[in-house]
C-alpha positions in Angstrom: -30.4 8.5 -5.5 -33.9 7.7 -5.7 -33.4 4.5 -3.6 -31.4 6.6 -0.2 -34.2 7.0 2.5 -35.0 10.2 3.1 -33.3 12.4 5.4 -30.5 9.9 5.9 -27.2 11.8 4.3 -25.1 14.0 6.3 -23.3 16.1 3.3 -23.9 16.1 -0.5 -21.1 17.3 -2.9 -22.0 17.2 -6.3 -19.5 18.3 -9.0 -22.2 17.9 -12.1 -21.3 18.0 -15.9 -20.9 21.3 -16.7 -22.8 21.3 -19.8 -20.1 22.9 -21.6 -19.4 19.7 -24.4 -16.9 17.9 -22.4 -16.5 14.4 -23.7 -17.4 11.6 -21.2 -18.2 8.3 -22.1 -21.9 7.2 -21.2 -23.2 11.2 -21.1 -24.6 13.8 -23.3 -22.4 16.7 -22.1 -24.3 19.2 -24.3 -28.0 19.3 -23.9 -30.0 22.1 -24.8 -30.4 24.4 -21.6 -33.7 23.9 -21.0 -33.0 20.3 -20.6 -30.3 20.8 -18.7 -31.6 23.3 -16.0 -34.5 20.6 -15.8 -32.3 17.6 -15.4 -30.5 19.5 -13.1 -33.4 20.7 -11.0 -34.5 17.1 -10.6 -31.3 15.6 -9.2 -31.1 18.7 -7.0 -34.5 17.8 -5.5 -33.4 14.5 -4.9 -30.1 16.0 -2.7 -32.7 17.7 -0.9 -34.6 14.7 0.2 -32.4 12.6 1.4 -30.1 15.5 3.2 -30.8 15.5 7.1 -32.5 18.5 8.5 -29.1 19.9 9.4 -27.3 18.9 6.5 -25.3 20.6 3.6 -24.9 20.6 0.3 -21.7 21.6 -1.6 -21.9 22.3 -5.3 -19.2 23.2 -8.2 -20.1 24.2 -11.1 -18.7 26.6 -13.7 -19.4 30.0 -15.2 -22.0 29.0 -17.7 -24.7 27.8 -15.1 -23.3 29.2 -11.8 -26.3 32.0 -11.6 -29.2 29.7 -13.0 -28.0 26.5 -10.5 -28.2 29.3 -7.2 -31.4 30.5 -8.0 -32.6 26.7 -8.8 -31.3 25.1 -5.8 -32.6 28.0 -3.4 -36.1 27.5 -5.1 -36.0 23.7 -4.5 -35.6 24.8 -0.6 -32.0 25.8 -0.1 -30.5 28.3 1.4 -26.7 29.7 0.2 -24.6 29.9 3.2 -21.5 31.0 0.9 -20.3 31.4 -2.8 -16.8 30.3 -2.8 -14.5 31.0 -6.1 -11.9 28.3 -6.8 -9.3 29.8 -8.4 -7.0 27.0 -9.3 -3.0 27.2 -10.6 -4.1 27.3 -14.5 -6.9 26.8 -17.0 -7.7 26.1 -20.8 -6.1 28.6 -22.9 -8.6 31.0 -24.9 -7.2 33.0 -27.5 -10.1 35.9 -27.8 -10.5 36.2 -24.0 -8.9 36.1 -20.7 -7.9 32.4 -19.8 -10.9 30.7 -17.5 -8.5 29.9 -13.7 -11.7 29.3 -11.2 -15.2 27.7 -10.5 -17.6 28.7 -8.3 -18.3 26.3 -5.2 -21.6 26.9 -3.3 -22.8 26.0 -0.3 -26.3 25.5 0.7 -28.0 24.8 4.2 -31.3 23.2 4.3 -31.9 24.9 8.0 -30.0 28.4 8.0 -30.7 28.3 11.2 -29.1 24.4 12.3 -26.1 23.1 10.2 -22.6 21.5 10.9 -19.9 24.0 10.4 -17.1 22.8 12.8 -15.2 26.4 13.5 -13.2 25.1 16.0 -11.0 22.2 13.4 -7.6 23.4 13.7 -7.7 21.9 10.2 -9.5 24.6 8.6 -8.0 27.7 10.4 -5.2 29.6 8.7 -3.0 32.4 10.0 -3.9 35.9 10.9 -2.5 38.7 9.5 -0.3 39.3 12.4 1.4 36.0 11.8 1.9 35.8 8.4 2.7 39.6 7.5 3.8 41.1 11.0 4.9 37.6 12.7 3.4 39.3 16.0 4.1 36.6 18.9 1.0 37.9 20.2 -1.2 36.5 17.6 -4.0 33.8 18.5 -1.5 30.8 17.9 -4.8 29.0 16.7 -4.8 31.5 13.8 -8.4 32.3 12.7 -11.4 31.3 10.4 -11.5 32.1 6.6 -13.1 35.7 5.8 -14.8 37.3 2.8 -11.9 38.8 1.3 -11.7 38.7 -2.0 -7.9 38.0 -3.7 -7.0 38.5 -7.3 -3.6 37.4 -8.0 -2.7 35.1 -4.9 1.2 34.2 -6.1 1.4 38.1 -6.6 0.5 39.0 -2.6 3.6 40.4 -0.5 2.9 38.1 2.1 1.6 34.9 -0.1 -1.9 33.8 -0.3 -3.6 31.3 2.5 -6.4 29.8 1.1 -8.0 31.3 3.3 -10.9 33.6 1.7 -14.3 33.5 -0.4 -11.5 32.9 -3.5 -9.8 29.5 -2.5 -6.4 28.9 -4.3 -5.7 25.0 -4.4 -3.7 23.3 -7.5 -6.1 21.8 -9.9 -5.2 18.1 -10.9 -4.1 18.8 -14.9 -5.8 16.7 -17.8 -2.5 15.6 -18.4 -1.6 14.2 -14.5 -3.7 11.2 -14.8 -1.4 9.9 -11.7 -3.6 11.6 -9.6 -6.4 8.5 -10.4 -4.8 7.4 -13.6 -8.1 7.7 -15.6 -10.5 10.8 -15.0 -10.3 14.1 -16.7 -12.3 16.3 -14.2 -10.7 15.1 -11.3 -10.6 17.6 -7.7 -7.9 17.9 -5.7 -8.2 16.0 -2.7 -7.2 19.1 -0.2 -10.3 21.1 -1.1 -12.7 18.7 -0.6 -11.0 17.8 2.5 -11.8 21.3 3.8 -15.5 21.0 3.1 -15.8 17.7 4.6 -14.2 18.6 7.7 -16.2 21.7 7.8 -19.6 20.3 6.9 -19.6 17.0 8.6 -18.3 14.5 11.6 -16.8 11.7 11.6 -19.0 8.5 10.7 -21.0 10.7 9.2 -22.3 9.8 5.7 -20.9 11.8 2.6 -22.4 11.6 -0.5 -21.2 12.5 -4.2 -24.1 11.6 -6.9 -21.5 12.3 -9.9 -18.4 10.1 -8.3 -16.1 10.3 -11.8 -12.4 9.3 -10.4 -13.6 8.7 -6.7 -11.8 11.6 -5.1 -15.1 12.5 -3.0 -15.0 8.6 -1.7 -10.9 8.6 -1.2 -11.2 11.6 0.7 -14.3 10.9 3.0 -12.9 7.6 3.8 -9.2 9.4 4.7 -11.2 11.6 7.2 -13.0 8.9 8.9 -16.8 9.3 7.0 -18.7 6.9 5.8 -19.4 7.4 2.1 -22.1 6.7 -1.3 -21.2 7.3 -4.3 -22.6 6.3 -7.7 -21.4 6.8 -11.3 -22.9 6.4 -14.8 -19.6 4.4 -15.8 -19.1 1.2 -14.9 -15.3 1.7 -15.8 -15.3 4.7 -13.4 -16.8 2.6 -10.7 -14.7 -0.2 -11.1 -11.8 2.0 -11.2 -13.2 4.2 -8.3 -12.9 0.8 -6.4 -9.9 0.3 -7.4 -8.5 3.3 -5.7 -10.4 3.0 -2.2 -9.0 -0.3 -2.2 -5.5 1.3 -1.8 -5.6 3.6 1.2 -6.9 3.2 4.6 -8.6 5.8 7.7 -6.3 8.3 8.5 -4.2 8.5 5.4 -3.2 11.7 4.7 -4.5 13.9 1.5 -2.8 14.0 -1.8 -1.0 17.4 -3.2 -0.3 20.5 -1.5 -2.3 22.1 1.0 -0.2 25.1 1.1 -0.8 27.5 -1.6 2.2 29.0 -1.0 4.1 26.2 -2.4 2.2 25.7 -5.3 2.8 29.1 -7.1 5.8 31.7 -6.6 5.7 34.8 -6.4 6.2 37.2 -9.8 6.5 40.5 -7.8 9.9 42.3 -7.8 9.5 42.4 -4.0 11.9 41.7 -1.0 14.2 38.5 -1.0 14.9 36.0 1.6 17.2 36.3 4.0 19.9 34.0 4.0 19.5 31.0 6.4 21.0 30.2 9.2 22.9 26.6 9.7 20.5 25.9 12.2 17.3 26.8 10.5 19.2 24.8 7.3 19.5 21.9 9.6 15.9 22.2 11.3 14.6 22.3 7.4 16.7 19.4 6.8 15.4 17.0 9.0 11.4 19.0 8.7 12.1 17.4 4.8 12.4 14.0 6.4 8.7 14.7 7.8 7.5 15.7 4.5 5.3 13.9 1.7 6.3 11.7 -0.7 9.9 12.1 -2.7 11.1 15.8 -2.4 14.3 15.4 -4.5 15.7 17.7 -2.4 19.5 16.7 -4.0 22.7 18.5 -4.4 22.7 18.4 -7.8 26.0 19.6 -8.0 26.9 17.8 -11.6 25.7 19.7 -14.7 25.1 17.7 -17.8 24.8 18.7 -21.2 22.1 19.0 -22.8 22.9 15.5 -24.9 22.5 14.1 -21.8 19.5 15.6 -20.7 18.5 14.5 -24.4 19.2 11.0 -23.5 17.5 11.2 -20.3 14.4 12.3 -21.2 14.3 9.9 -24.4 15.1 7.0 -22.1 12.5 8.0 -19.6 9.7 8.1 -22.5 10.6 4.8 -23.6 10.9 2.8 -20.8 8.5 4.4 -17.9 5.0 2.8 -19.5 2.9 5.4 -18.2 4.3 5.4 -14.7 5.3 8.2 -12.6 9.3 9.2 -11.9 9.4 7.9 -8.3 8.1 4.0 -9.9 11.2 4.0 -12.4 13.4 5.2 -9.8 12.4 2.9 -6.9 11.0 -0.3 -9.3 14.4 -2.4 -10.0 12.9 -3.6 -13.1 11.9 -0.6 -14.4 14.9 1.2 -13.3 17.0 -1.4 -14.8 15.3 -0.9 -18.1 15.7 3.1 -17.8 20.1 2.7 -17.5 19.7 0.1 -19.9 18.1 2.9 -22.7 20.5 5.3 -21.9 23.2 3.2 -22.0 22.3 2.0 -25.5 22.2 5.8 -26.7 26.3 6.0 -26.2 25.5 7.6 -22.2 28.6 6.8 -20.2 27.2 9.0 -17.5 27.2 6.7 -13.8 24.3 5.1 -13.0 23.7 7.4 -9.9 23.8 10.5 -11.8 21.3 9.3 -14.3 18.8 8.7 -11.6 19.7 12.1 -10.0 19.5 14.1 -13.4 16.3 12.1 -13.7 14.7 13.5 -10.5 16.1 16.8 -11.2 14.1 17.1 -14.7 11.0 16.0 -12.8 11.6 18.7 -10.1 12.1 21.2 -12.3 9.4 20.7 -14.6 11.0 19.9 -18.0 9.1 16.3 -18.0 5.6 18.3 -19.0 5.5 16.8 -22.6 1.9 14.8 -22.6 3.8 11.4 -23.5 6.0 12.0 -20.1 3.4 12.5 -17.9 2.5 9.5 -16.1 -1.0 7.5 -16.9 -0.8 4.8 -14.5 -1.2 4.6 -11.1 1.6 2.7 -9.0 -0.8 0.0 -6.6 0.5 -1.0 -3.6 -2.2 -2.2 -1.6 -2.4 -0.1 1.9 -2.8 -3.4 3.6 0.4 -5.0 2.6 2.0 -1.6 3.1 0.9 -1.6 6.7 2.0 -5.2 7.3 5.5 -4.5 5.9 6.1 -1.1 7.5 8.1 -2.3 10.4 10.8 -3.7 7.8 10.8 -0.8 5.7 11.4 1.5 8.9 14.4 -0.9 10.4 16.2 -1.4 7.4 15.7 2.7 6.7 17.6 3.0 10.2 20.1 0.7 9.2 21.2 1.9 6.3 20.5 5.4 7.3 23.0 4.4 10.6 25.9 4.1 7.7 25.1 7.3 6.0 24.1 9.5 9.0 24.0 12.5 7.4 21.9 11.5 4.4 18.1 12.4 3.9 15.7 9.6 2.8 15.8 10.8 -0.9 19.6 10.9 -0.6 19.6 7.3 0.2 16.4 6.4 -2.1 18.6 8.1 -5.7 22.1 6.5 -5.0 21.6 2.9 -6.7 24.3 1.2 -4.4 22.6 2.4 -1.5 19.5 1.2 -2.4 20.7 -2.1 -2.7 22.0 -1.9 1.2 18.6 -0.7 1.7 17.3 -4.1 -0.1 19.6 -6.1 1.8 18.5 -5.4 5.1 15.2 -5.3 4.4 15.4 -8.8 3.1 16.4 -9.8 6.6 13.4 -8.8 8.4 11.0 -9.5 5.9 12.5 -12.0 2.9 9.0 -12.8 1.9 8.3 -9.0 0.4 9.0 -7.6 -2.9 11.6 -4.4 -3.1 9.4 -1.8 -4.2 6.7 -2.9 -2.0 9.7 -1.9 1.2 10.9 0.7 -0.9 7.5 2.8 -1.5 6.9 1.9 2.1 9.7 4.5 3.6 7.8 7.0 1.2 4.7 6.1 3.5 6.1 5.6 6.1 7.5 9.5 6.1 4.4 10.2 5.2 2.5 8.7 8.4 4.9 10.3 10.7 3.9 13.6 9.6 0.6 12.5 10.6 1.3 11.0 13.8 2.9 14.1 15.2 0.3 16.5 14.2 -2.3 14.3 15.7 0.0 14.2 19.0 0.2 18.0 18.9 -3.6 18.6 18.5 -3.9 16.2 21.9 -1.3 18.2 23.9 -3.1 21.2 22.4 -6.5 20.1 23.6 -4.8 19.2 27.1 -3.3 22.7 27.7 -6.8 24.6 26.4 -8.8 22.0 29.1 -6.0 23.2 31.6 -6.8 27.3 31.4 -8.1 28.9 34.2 -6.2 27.3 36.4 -5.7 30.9 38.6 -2.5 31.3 36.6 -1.2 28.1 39.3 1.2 26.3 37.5 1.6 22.7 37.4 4.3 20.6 38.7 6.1 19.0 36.0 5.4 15.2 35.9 7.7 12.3 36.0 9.1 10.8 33.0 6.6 7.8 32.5 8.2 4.6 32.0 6.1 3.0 29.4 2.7 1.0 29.7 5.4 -2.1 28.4 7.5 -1.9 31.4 6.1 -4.1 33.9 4.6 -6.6 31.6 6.7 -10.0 31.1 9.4 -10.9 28.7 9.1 -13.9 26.9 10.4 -15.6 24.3 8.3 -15.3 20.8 7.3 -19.0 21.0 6.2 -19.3 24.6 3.6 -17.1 23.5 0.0 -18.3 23.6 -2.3 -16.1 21.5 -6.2 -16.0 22.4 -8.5 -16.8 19.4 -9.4 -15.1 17.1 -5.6 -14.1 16.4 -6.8 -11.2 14.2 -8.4 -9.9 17.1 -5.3 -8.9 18.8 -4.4 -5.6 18.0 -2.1 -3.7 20.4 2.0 -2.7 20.8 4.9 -4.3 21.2 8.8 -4.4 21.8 11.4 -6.9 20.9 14.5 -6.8 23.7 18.3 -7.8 23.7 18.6 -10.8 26.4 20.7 -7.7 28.4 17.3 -5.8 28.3 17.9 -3.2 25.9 15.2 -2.3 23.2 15.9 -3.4 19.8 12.8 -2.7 18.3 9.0 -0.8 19.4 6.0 -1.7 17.1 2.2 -2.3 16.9 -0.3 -4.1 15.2 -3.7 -5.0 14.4 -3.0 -8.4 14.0 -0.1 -9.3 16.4 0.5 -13.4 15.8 1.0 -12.5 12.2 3.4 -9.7 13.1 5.4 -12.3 15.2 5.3 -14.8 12.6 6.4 -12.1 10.3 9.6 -11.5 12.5 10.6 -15.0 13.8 8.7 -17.3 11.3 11.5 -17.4 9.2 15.2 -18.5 9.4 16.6 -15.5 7.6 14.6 -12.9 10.2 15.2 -15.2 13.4 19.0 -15.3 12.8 18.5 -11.3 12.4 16.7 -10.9 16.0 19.0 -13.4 17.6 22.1 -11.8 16.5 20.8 -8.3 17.5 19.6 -9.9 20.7 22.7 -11.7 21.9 20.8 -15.0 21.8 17.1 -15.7 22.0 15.4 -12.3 21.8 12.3 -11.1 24.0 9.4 -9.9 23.4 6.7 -7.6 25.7 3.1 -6.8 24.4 0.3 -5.1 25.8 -3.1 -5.6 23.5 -5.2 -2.5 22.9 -8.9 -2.9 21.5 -9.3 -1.0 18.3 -12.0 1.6 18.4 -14.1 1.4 15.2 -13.8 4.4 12.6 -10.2 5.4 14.1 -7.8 7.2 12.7 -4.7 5.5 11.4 -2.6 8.2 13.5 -5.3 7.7 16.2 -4.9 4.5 16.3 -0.9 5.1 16.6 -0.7 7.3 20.0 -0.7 4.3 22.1 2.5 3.1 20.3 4.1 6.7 20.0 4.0 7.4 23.6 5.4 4.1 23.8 8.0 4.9 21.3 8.6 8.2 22.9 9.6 6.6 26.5 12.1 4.4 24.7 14.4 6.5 22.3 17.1 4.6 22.8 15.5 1.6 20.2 18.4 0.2 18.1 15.8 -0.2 14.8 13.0 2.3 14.9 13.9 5.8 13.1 13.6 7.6 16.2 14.1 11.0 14.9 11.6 10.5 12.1 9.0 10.4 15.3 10.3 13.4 16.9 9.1 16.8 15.9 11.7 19.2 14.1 12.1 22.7 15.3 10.5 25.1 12.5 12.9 27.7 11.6 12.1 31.1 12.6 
């Protein structure tokens, strides 16, 4: 830190050693607490220095040096803006006291007086009382900012708890769920830090974390559009730290639940829901489609005995080499190997129930032993993700064309499925692996989640520039035709691209020789993207067929702005999308936001 010029770092976050004997691999974690409180007044100093006059300075630490670390850091020239508890979903069991659940997050101001706290990021507001408890119509729809309430039990609140107080209630990452970055013990969850970035700094802004450890700070800062420095003692936590930014990209979205109210339920004896509606079951139904990762959201209408589940779990913890569920179930080798185990322990059970009963045990929580828990982290490289998302949407609209009524994970757990899956993704993109397409619908779901809510806050943004108007209102607008509609149609190879090709970012559509859109896409690097749907036989005879002959293509490019957004990046191409719903290969509803249920 020593080396940072001064006055040059935007916002500090420092999750120090605790001093409390935890075993790390290159540091002391039990000096005498003198030498602590001095080592830690020294690196403190330093956070000061090279801070900006209006920056901040996050700090966690726990029980044993919360006090002494305040009073330090305000001496060195801070000043404590708010003393946040972290009560997280469980801690280290104590037999001769009260089980430890929280740490205490502080955060300091160098100028009390000038500092970045950006009020107004719909990202940090939560709802007011009137909508969660009362569901008053008549509450700010914007919700409001966190208070100084103070919560005990959140799970055990009538209404729920929204993370919205001085006691913030977000999951911790468990020693034993070393998916999270597959090798670091003290790991935060990424949703919490994502509130204190977005609340202490801007984008391109520079974050710093001088205790890196698994390289959550870095992921996280990066996902939000920051620029980031980050240092570790352990060269195998820096290597691995690499590792990990290597995999995702600007605008990815955060890891785990930032809902509270999914996290824990509720053990009060209190009021139960109503029953649902078919259409609020059918709005939740395709909301799931918008959702994060694989829900396992399954009729899991066959009950096995427990034998089976025996067999299950036993073939699971032999085969699944420190891999999550979701990598056994969507890796054909290691899938293969699973049916494989439980067929060699006298299981007769199909091959799509096993993989059901299999997400079932996970999504219930009976996969918790420590040797079930997964160790390694499934890399798929967020480049090659991006380049293969147009076939892993098309040949999810395909097969979901077949089976209509099916949800992603529906389609993702039947085996034969799956392979109808492969086999139209091999069409459009024969070069790439299975699991690569595979874990790219998973993404893909996940992106689309992100695209709307980055639509929304734009339409919001438009309607708060458009108050105080006089109460006039606005005549409605003409459906737009599409910035692709009165540029040319040509055939892929009468194309002439301008050099450098990886300059040519923009969006696309591929047309039927009648007109009609077959597909609408974008890129940052559109001559690869062509090559990658007409540069082989296999994908050309796909087009042509679609197309009724030679297909056409239309293309507008669109400069990348630096530092944007993924989903940013996106709203060119989902307006597009938008104005052409009638595309024969994009998942059109996945793009279109579901109705919340009342």
């Amino acid at each position: 830190m020593a080396e940072i010029p001064e006055g040059t770092v935007d916002l500090v976050f420092a999750d120090p050693p605790f001093n409390i004997g935890y075993q790390y691999d290159v540091y002391d974690d039990s000096l005498e607490s003198d030498d602590y409180l001095r080592w830690s007044e020294n690196w403190i100093r330093g956070v000061h220095r090279v801070l900006k006059p209006d920056g901040a300075f996050w700090l966690a630490i726990g029980d044993e040096y919360a006090a002494e670390l305040k009073v330090l850091s305000q001496r060195v020239g801070f000043s404590c803006r708010s003393w946040v508890i972290w009560y997280y979903t469980f801690g280290v069991h104590c037999k001769y006291k009260f089980t430890r659940s929280h740490a205490h997050l502080f955060h300091f101001v160098k100028d009390p007086d000038n500092f970045t706290f950006n009020a107004d990021d719909p990202n940090l507001r939560v709802p007011s009382a009137r909508q969660l408890v009362y569901n008053d119509k008549r509450a700010n729809s914007k919700g409001r900012m966190p208070d100084d309430t103070w919560i005990l039990r959140p799970q055990d609140l009538p209404s729920g708890f929204s993370a919205d107080e001085d006691v913030w209630y977000f999951p911790r990452v468990a020693g034993t769920f070393k998916e999270r970055a597959g090798f670091h013990g003290c790991q935060m969850p990424e949703h919490l830090l994502g509130r204190i970035i977005r609340s202490s700094s801007h984008q391109d802004e520079i974050v710093l974390d001088p205790f890196s450890g698994s390289g959550t700070t870095a992921a996280v800062a990066k996902k939000l559009g920051r620029k980031y420095v980050t240092f570790d003692m352990s060269e195998e936590y820096v290597e691995l730290g690499n590792e990990r930014l290597q995999q995702i990209a600007v605008g990815d979205p955060l890891v785990g639940s930032a809902d509270p109210l999914r996290s824990v339920p509720s053990t009060a004896e209190g009021k139960r829901k109503k029953k649902k509606t078919a259409e609020q079951k059918t709005a939740e139904k395709r909301k799931a489609t918008q959702s994060l990762g694989l829900q396992m959201s399954l009729g899991f209408g066959n009950s096995h005995d427990e034998a089976t589940e025996e067999v299950v779990i036993d073939a699971f913890r032999q085969t699944h080499a420190g891999f999550s569920v979701d990598r056994v179930l969507l890796d054909p080798v290691m899938n293969e190997r699973f049916v494989i185990a439980c067929r060699d322990a006298g299981c007769t059970v199909s091959e799509h129930e096993l993989r059901k009963h299999l997400a079932q045990l996970r999504f219930v929580g009976t996969l918790s032993a420590e040797d079930l828990q997964p160790s390694e982290p499934t890399i798929v490289p967020a480049a090659t993700i991006e380049r293969y998302r147009f076939a892993s949407e098309i040949a999810w609209r395909l097969t979901s064309d077949r089976y209509p009524i099916w949800t992603l994970d529906d389609l993702l757990i039947d085996p034969e499925i799956l392979r109808q899956f492969d086999t139209a993704a091999a069409q459009v993109a024969p070069n790439c692996d299975p699991l690569t397409l595979r874990w790219g619908t998973l993404k893909l779901r996940q992106l689309a989640a992100a695209v709307i809510a980055q639509a929304g806050k734009r339409q919001n943004g438009a309607k708060d520039s458009g108050a105080g108007q006089g109460g006039k209102k606005k005549k409605a607008k003409s459906k737009k035709k599409g910035m692709l509609a009165d540029t040319p149609a040509v055939a892929p190879k009468e194309i002439q691209w301008p050099e450098p090709e990886d300059s040519c970012s923009g969006i696309y559509t591929i047309e039927s020789n009648e007109g009609s859109v077959l597909y609408v896409g974008e890129s940052t690097n559109l001559p690869m993207r062509m090559r990658d749907h007409f540069g082989h036989s296999e994908s050309r005879d796909f087009w042509s067929t679609l197309a009724g002959g030679t297909p056409r293509v239309r293309f507008q490019q669109i400069a990348p702005i630096p530092s944007q957004s993924v989903q940013e990046r996106l709203q060119p191409w989902y307006g597009e999308l938008l104005q052409r719903e009638d595309s024969a290969c994009n998942c059109v509803d996945l793009w279109i936001p579901g109705e919340s249920p009342e």
